[in-house]
C-alpha positions in Angstrom: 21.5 51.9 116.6 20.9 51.8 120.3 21.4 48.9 122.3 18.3 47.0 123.5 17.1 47.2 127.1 18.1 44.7 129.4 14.5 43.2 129.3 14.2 43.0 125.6 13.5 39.2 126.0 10.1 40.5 127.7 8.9 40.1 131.1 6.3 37.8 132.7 3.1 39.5 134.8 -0.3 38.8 136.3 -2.1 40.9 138.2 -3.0 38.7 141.2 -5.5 42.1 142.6 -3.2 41.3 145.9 -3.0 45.2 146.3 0.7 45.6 147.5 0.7 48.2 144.8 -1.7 50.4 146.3 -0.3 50.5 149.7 3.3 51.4 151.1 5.3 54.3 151.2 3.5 57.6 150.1 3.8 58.8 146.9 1.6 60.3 144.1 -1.0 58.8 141.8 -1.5 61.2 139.0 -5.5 61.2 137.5 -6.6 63.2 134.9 -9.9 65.1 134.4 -11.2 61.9 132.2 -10.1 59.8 134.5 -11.6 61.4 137.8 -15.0 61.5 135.7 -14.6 57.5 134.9 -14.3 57.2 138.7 -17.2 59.1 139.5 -19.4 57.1 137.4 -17.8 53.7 138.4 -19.3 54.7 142.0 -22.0 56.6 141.6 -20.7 59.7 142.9 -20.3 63.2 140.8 -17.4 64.3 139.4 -17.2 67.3 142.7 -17.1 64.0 145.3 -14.5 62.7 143.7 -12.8 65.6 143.5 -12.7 67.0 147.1 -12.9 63.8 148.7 -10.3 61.5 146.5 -8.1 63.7 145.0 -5.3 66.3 146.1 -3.5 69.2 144.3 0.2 68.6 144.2 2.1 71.4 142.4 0.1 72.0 138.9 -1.6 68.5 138.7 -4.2 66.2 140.8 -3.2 62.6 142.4 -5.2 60.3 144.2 -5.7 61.3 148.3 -3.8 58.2 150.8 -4.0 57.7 154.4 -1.2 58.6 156.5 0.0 54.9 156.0 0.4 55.3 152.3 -2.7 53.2 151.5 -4.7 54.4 148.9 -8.1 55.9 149.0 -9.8 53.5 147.2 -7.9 50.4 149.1 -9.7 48.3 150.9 -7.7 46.9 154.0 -9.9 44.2 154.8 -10.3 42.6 151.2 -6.8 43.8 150.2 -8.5 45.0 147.2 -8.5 48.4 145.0 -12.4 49.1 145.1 -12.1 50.7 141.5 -10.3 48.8 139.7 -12.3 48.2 136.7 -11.9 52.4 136.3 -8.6 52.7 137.5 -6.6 55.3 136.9 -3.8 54.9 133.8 -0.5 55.0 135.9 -2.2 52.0 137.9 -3.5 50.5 134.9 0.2 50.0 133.7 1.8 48.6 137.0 4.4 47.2 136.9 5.7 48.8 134.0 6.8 52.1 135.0 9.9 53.4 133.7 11.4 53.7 137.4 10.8 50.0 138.0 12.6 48.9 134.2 15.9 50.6 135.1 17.6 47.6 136.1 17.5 44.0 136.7 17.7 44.9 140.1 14.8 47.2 140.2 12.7 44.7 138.5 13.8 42.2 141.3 12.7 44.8 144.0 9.5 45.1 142.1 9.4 41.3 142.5 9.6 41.0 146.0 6.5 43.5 146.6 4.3 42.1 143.6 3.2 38.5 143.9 2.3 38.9 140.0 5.9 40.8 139.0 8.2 37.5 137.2 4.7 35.3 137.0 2.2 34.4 134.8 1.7 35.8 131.5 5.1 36.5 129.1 5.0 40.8 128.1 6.9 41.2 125.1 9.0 44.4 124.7 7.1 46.0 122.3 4.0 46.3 125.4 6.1 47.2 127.6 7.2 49.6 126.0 3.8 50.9 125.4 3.3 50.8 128.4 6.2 52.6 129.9 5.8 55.4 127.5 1.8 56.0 129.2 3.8 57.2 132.3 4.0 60.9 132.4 6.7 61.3 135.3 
């Protein structure tokens, strides 16, 4: 039997839609096929827009383009507000439960100080999560 995570009690979130999470340091937002296509529609654009003008290759897969500040393409700086959120893709879907952010109390405490909504709000038991966690193809 293995011994239960340290957040086995559950954590509390609520997105606030502050947008901290789709700015900072650069990084990668993995999309898939599917999920350029849901983007594509949730604009208006076609699927080839989307493509060449939102996404990069990186190695074998496709992430989300940034600006040279980290900001995502779809951020907007003057609302501080992600402009597709209703078809966002899955890894931002399951912020703040990514498996780098539940390896300690102390990551989850640095996840805290950048998320207004990480610690607040809503309780997420285990079991969601982990569901959650598991959506995260690293």
């Amino acid at each position: 039997m293995s011994e239960s995570p340290w957040y086995a009690p559950g954590l509390a979130f609520a997105c606030t839609q502050c947008g901290n999470c789709c700015t900072g340091s650069p990084g990668v937002v993995w999309v898939t096929e599917a999920e350029i296509r849901a983007l594509a529609e949730f604009r208006g654009d076609t699927y080839g827009e989307i493509l060449i003008h939102h996404t990069r290759v990186v190695g074998s897969r496709r992430s989300l383009n940034e600006y040279a500040n980290g900001d995502c393409t779809f951020f907007d700086p003057l609302a501080r507000k992600c402009t597709v959120y209703g078809a966002r893709p899955q890894q931002c879907r399951t912020w703040p439960f990514w498996p780098s952010n539940l390896t300690s109390t102390e990551t989850w405490q640095r996840v805290q100080s950048l998320c207004p909504g990480a610690g607040k709000g809503d309780f997420v038991p285990l079991a969601e999560i982990e569901r959650q966690a598991a959506l995260i193809d690293p």
